[in-house]
Backbone as a chain_set.jsonl record, in Angstrom:
{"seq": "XXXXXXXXXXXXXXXXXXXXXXXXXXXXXXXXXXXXXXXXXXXXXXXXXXXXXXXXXXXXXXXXXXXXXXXXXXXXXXXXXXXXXXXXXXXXXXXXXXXXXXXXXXXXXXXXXXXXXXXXXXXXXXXXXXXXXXXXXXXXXXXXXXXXXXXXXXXXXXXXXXXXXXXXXXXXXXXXXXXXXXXXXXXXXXXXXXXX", "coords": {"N": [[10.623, -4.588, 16.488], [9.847, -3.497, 14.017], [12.196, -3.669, 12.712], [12.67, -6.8, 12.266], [10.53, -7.215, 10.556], [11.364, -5.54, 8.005], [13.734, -7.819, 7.566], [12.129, -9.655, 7.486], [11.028, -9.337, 4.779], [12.903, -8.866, 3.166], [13.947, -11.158, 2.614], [11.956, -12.452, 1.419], [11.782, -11.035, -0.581], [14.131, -12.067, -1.419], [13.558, -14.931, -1.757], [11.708, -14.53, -3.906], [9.091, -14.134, -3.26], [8.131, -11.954, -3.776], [8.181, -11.128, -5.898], [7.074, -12.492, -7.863], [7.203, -14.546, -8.554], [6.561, -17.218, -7.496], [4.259, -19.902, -7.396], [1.005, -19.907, -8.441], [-0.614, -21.681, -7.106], [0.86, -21.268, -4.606], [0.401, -18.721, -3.867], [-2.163, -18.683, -3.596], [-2.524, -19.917, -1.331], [-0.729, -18.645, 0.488], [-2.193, -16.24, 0.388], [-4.701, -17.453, 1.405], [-3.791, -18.397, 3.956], [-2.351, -16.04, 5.085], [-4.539, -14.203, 5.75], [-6.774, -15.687, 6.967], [-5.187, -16.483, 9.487], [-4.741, -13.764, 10.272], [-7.521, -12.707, 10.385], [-8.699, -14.452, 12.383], [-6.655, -13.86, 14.806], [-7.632, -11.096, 14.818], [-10.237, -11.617, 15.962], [-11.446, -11.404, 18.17], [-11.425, -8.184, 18.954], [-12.629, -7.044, 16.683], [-15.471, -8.479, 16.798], [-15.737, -6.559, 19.87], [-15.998, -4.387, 18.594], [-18.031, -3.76, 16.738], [-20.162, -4.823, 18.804], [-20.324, -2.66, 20.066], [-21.371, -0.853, 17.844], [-19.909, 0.316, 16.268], [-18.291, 2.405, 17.255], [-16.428, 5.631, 17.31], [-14.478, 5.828, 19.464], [-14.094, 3.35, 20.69], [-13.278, 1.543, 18.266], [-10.552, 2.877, 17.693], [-9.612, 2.053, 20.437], [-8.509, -0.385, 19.588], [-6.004, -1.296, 19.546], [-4.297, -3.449, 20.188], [-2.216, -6.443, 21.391], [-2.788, -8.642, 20.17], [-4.039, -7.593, 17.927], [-1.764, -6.138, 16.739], [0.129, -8.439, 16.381], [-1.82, -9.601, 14.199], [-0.875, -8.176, 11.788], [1.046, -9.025, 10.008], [0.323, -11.916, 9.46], [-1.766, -10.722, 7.97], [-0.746, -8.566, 5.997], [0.882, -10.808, 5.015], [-1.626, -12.088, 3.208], [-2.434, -10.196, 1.629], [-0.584, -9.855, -0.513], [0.001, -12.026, -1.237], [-2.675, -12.268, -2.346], [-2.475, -10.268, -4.034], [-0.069, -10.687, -5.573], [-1.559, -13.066, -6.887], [-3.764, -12.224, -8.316], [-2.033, -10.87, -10.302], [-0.564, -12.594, -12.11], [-2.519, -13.205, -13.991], [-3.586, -12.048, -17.317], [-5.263, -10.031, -17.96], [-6.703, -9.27, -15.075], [-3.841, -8.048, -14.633], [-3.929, -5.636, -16.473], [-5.19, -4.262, -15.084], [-4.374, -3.951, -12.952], [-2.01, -2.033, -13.288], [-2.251, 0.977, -13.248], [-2.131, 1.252, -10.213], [0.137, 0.394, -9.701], [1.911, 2.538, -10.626], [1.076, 4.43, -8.225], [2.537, 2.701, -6.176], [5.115, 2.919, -7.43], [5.162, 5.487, -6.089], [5.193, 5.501, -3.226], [6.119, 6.379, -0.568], [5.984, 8.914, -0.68], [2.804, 9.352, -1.107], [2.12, 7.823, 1.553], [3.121, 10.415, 3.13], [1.955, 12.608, 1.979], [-0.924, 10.975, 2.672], [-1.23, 10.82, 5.263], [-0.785, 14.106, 5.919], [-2.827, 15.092, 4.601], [-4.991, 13.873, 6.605], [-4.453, 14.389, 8.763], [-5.005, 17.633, 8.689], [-7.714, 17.404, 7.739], [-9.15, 16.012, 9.773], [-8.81, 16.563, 12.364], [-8.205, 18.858, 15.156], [-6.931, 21.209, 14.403], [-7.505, 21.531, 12.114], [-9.796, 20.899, 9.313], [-11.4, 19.921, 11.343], [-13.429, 17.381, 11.222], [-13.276, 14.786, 12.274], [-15.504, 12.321, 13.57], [-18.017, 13.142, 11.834], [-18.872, 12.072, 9.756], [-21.1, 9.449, 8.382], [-20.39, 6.41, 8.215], [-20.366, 5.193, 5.245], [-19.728, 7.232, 4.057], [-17.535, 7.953, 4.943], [-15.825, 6.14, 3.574], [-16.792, 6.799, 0.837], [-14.742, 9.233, 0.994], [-12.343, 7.863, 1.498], [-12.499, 6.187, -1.198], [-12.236, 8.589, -2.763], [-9.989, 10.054, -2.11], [-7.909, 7.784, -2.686], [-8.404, 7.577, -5.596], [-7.587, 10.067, -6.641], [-4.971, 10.157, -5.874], [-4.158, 7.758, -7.4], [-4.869, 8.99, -10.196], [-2.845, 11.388, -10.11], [-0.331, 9.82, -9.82], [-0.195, 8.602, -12.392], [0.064, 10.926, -14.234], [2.256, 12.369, -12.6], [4.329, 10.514, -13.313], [4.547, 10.213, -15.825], [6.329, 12.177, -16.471], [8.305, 12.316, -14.811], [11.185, 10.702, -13.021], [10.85, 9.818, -10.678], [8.649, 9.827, -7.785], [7.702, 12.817, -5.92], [9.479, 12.594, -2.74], [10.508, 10.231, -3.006], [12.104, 10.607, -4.964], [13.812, 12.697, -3.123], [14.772, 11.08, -0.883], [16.288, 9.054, -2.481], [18.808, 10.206, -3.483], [19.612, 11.756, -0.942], [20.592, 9.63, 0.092], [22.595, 8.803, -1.482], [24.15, 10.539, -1.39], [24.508, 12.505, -3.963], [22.924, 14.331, -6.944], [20.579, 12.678, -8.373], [18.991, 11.659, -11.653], [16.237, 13.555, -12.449], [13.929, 14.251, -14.214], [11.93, 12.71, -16.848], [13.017, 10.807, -19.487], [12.031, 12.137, -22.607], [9.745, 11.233, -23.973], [9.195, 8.575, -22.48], [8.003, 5.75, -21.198], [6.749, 4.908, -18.087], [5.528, 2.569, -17.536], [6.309, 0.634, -20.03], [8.29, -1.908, -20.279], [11.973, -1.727, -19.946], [14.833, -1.649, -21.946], [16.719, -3.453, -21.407], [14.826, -4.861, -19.781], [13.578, -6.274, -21.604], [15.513, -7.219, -22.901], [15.627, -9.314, -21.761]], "CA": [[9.693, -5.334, 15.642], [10.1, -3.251, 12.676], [13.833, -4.322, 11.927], [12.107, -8.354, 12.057], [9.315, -6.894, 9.992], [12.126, -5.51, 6.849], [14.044, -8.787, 7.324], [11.279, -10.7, 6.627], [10.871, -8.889, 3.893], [14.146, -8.995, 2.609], [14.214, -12.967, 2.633], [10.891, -13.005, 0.523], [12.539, -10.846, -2.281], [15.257, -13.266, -2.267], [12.755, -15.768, -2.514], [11.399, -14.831, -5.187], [7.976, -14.469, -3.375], [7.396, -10.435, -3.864], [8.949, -10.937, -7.405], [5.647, -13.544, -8.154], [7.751, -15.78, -9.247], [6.262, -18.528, -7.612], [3.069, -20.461, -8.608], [-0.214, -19.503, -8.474], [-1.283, -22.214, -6.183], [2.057, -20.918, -3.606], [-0.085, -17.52, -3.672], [-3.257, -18.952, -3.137], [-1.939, -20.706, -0.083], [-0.229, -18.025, 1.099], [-3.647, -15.52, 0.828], [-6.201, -17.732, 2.717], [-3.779, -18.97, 4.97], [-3.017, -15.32, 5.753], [-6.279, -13.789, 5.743], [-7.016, -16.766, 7.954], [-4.58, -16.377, 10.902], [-5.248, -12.505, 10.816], [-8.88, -12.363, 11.332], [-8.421, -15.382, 13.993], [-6.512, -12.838, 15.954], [-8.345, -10.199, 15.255], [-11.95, -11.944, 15.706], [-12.347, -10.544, 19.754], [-11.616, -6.791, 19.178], [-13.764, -7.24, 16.017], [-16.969, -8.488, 18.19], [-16.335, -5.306, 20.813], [-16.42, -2.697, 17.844], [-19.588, -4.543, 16.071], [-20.613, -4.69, 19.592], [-20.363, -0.833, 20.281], [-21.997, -0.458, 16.782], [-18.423, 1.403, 15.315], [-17.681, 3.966, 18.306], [-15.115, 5.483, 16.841], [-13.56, 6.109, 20.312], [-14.004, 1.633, 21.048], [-12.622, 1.81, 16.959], [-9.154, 3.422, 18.099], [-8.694, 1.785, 21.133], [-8.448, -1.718, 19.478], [-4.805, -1.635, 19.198], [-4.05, -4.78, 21.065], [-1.146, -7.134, 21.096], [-3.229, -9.543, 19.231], [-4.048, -6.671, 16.739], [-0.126, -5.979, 16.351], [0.703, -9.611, 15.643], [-2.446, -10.356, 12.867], [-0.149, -7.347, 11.135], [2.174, -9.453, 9.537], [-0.091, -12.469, 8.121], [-2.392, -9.891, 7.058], [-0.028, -8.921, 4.926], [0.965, -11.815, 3.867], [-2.859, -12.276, 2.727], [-2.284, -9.252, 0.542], [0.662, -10.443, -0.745], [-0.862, -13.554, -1.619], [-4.065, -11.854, -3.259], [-1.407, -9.375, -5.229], [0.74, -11.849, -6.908], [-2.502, -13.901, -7.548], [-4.494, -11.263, -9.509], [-1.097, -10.612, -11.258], [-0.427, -13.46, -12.644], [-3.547, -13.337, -15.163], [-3.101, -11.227, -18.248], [-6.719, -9.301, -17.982], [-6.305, -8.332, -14.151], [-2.747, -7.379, -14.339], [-3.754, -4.751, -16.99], [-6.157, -3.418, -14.671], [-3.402, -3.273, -11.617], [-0.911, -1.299, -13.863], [-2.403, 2.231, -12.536], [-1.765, 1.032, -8.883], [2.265, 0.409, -9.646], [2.56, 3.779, -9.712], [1.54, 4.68, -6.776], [3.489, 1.919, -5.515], [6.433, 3.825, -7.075], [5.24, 6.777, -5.621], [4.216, 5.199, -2.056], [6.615, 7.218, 0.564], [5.273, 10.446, -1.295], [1.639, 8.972, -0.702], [2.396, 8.047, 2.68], [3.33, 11.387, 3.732], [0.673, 13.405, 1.735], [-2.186, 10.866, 3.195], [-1.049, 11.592, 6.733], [-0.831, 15.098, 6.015], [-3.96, 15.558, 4.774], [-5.359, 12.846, 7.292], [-4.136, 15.482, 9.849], [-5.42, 18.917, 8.65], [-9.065, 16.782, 7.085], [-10.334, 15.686, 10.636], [-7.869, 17.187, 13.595], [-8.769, 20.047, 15.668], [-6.425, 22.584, 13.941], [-7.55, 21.296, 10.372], [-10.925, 21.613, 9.353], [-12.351, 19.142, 12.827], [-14.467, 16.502, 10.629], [-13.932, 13.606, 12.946], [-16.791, 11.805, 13.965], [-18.771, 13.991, 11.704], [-19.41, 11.215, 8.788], [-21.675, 8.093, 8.667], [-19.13, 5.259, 7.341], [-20.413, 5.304, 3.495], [-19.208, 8.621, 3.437], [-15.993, 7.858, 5.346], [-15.509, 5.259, 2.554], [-16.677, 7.452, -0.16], [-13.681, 10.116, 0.886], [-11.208, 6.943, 1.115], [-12.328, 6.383, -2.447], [-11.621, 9.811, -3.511], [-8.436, 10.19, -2.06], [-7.454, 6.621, -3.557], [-8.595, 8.258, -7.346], [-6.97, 11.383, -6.646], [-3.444, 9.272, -5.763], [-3.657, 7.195, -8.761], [-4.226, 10.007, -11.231], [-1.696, 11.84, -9.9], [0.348, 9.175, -9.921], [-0.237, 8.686, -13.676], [0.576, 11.986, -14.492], [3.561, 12.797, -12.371], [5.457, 9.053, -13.612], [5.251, 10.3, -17.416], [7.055, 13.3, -16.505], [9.665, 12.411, -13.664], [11.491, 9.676, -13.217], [11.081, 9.022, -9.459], [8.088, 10.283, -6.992], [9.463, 13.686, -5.41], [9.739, 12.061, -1.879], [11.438, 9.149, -3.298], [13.731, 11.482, -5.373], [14.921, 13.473, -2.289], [15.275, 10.064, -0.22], [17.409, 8.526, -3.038], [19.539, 11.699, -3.381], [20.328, 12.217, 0.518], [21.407, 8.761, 0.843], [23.509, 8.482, -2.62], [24.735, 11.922, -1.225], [24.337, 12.913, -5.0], [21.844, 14.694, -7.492], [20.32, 11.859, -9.106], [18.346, 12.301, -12.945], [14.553, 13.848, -11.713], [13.242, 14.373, -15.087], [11.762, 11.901, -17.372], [13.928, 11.413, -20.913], [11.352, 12.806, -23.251], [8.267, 9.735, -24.845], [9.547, 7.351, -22.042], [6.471, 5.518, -20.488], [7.073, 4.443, -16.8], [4.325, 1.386, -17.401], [6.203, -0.146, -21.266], [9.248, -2.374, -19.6], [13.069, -1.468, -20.802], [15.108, -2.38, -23.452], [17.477, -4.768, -20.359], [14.134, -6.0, -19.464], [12.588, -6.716, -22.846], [15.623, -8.709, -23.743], [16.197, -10.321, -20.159]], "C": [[9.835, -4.918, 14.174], [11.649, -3.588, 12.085], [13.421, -6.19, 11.743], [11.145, -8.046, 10.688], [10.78, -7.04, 8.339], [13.011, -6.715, 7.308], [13.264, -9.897, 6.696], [11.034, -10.311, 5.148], [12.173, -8.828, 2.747], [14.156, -10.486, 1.958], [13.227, -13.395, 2.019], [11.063, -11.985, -0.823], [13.625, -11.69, -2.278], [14.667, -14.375, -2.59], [11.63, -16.17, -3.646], [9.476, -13.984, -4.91], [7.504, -13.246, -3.574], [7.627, -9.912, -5.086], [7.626, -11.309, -8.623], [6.239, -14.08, -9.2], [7.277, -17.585, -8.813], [5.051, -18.598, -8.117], [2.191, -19.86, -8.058], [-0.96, -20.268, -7.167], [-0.242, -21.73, -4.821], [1.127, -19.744, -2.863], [-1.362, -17.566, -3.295], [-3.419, -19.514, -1.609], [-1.895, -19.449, 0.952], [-1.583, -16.731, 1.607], [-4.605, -16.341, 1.928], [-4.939, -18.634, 4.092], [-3.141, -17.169, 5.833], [-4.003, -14.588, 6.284], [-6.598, -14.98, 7.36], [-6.926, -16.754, 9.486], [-4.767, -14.925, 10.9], [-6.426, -12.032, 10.921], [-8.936, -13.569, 12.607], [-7.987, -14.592, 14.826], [-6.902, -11.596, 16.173], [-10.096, -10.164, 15.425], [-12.307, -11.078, 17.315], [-12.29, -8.994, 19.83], [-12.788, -6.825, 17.556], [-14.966, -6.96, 16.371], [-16.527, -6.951, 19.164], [-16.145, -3.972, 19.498], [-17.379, -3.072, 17.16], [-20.294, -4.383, 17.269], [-20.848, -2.978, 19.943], [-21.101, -0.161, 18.913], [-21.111, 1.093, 15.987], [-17.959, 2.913, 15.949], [-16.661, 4.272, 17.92], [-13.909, 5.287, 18.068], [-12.969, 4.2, 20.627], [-12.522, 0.982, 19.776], [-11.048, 1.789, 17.667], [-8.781, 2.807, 19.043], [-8.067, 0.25, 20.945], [-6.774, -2.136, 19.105], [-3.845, -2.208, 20.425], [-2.783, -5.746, 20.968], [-1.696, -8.7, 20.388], [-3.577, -9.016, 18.099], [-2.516, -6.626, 15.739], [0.504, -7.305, 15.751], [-0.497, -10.213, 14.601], [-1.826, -9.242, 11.638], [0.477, -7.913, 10.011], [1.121, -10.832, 8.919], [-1.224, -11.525, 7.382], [-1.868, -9.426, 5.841], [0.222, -9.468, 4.222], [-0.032, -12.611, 2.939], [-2.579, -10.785, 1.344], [-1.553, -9.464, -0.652], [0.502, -11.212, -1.706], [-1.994, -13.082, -3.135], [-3.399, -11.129, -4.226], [-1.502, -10.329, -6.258], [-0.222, -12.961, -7.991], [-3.11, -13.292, -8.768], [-3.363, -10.817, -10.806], [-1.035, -11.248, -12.265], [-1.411, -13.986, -13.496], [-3.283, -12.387, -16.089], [-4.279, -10.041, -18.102], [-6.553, -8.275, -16.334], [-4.896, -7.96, -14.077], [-3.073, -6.081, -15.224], [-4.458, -4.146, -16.031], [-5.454, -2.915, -13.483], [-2.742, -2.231, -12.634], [-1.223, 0.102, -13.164], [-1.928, 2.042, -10.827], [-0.509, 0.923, -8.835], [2.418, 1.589, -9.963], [2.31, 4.597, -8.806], [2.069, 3.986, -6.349], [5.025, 2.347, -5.54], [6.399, 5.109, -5.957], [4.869, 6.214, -3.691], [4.91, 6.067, -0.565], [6.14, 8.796, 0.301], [3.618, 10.122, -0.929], [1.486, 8.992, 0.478], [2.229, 9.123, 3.519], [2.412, 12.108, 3.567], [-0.71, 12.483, 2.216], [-2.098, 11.377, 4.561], [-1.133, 13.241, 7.012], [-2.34, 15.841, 5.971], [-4.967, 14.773, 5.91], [-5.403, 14.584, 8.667], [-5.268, 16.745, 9.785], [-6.9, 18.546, 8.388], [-9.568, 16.61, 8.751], [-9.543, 16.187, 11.992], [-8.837, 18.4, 13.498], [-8.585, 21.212, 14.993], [-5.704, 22.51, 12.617], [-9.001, 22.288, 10.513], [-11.938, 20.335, 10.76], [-13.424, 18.354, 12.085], [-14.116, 15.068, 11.245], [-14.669, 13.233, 13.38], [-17.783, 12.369, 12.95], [-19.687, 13.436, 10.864], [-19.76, 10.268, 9.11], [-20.245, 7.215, 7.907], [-19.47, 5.089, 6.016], [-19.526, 6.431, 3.628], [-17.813, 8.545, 3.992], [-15.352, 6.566, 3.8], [-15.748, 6.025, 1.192], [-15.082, 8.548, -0.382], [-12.692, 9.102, 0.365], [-10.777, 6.711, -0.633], [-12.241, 6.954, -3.362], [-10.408, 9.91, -3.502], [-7.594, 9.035, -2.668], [-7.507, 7.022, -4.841], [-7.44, 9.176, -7.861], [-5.028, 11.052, -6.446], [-3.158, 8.639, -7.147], [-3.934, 8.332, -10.206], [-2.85, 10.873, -10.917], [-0.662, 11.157, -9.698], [1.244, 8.934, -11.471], [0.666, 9.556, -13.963], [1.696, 12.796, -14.122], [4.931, 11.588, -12.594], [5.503, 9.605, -15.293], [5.914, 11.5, -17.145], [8.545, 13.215, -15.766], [9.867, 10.757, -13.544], [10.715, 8.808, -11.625], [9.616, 10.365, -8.597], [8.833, 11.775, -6.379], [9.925, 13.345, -3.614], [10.875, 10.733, -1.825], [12.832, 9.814, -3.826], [14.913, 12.292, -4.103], [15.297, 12.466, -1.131], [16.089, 9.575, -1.058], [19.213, 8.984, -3.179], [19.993, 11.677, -2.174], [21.187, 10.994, 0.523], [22.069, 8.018, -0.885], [24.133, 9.849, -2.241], [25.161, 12.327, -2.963], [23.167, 13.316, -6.001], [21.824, 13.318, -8.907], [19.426, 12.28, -10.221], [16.834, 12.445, -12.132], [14.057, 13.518, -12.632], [13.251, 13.216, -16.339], [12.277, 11.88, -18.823], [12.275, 11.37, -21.423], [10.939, 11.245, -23.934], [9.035, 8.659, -24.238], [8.588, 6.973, -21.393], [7.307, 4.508, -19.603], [6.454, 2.911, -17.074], [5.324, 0.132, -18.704], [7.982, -0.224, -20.212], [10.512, -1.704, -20.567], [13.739, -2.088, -21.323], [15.803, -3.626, -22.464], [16.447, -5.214, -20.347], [13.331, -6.734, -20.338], [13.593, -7.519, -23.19], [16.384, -9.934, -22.643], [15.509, -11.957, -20.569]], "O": [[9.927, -5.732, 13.255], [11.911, -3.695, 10.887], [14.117, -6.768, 10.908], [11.199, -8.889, 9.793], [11.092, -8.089, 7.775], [13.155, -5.991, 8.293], [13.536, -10.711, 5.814], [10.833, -11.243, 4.369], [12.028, -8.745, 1.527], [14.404, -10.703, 0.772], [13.191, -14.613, 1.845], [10.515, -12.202, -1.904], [14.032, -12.029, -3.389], [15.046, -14.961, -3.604], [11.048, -17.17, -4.065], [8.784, -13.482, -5.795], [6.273, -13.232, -3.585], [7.44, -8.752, -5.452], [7.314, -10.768, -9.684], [5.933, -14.103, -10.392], [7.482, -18.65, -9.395], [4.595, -17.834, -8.967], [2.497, -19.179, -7.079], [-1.701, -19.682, -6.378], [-0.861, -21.942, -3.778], [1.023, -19.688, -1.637], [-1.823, -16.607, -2.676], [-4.447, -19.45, -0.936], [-2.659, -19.233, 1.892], [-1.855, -16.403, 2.762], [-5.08, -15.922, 2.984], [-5.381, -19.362, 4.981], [-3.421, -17.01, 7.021], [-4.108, -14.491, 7.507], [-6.54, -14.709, 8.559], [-7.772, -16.887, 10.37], [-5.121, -14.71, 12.06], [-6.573, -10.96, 11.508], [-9.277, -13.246, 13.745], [-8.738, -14.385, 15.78], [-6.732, -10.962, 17.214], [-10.916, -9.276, 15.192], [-13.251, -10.306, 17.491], [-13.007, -8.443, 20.664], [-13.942, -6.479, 17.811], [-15.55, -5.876, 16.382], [-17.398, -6.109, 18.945], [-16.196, -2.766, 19.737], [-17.763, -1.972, 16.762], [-21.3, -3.707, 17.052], [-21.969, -2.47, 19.938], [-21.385, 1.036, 18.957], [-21.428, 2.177, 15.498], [-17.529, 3.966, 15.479], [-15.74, 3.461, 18.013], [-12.793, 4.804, 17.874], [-11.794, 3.854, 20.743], [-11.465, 0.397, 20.007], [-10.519, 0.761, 18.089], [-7.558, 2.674, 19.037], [-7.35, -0.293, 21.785], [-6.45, -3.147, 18.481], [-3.053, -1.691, 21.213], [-2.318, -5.49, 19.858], [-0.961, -9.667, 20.188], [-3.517, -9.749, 17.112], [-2.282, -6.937, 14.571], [1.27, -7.277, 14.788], [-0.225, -11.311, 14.116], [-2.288, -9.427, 10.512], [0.448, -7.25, 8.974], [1.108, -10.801, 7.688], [-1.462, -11.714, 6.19], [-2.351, -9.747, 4.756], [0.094, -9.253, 3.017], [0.319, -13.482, 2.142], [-2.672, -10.976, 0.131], [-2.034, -9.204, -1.755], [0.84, -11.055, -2.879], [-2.038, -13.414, -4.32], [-3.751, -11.352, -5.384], [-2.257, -10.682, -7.164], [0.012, -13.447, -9.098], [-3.015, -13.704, -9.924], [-3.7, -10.514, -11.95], [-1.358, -10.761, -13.349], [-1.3, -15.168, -13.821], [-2.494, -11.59, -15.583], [-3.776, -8.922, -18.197], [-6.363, -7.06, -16.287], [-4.776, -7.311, -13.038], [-2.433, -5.141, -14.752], [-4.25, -2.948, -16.225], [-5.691, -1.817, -12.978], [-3.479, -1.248, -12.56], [-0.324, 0.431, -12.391], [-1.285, 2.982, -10.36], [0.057, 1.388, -7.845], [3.459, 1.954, -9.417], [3.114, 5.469, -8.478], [2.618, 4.663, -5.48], [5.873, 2.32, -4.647], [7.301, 5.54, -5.239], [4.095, 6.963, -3.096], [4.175, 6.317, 0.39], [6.011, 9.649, 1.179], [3.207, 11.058, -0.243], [0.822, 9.926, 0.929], [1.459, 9.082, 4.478], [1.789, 12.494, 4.555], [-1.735, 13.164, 2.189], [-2.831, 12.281, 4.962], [-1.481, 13.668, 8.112], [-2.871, 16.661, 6.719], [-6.01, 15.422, 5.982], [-6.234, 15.388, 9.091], [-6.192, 16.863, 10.59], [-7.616, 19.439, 8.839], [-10.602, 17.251, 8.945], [-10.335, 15.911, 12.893], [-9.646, 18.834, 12.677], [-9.434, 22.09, 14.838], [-4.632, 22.848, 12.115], [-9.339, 23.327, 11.081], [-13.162, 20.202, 10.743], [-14.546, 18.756, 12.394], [-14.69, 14.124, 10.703], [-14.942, 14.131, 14.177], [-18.858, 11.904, 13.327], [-20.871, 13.772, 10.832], [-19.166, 9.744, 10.053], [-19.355, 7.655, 7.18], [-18.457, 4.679, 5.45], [-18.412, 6.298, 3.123], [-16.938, 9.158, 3.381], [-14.203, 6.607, 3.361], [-14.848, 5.878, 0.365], [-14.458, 8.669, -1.436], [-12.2, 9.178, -0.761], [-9.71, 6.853, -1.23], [-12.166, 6.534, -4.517], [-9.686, 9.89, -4.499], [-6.525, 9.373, -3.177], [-6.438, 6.797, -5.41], [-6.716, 9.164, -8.857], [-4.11, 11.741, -6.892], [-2.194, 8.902, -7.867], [-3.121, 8.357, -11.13], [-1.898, 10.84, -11.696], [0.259, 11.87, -9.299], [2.441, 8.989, -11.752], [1.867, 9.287, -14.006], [2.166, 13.68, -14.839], [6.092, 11.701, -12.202], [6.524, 9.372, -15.941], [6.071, 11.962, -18.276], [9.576, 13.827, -16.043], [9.079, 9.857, -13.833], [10.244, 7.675, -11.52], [9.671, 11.57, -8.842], [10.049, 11.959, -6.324], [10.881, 14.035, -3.26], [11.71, 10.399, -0.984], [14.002, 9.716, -3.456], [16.136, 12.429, -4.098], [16.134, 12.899, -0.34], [17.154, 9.497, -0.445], [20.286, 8.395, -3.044], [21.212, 11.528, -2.253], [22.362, 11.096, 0.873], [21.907, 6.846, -1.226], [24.799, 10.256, -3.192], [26.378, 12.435, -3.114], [22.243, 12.508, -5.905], [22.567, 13.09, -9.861], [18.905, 13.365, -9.967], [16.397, 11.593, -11.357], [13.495, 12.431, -12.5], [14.324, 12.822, -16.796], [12.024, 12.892, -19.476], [11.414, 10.738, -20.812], [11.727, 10.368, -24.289], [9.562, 7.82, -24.969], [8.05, 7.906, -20.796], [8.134, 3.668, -19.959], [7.206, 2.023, -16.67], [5.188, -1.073, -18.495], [8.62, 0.692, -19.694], [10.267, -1.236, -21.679], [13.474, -3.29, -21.345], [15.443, -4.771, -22.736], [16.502, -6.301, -20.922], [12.551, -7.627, -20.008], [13.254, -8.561, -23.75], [17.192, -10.861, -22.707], [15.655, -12.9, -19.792]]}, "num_chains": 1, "name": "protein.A"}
């Protein structure tokens, strides 16, 4: 499934559509009609965790083969809602902090799972179950803060995430540049793309 998954994905940067090159109404389409088909298939495990009133144990076991396939237009509801908000001059300034964690996102990845692990596991500090859901949402929106500053702050210095750097590196079997040339801002486009 995941080799279908990066094909599809492949075939919507050639089309342009993860580039947001198409229109506005393409992206609007593409949001409510995923959004759409992925709560449709996920409306019956929905109802039994609303029904259980958010067990976490009901929670976890909802990973269903109707769960697994609203995966993919869910996405493409994201997708959709991205390119949309982009494509205004006012909310794109306000995404700009989120593209770099997006550079940085296999380095994110790894450090949310990590701490994910040691934060509520047995042989962390054992805080599963322990929070009402504000407060499980308050952490989310710490650790989301705490990603994008540090995001900030390690893109004016280095060129590349350091997860990304030592994935680029293994598979260029060569030491690629780490460090950022000196008053280069990750966020102000380059001189190829300023006169593209």
């Amino acid at each position: 499934m995941l080799g279908g998954l990066l094909l599809i994905g492949m075939v919507m940067l050639k089309w342009g559509i993860l580039s947001g090159r198409r229109s506005r109404r393409f992206y609007l389409l593409l949001m409510l009609a995923g959004y759409s088909l992925a709560q449709l298939l996920r409306f019956g495990p929905l109802v039994d965790v609303l029904e259980s009133d958010f067990d976490p144990f009901v929670t976890l076991n909802q990973h269903t083969l109707a769960r697994e396939f609203s995966q993919l237009p869910l996405a493409l509801g994201h997708i959709g809602l991205l390119a949309l908000l982009s494509s205004f001059a006012t909310t794109r300034r306000f995404l700009r902090p989120f593209a770099a964690v997006g550079r940085m996102a296999l380095t994110h990845y790894i450090g949310q799972t990590i701490f994910s692990i040691l934060f509520f596991f047995g042989f962390g500090l054992a805080m599963f179950g322990n929070f009402e859901r504000y407060e499980l949402l308050l952490v989310c929106l710490a650790v989301g803060l705490a990603q994008i500053l540090f995001s900030l702050w390690w893109l004016k210095r280095f060129r590349h995430g350091p997860l990304e750097w030592l994935w680029r590196a293994s598979t260029r079997w060569e030491l690629i540049p780490f460090r950022m040339r000196p008053k280069a801002n990750f966020l102000a486009p380059s001189s190829e793309q300023a006169n593209a």
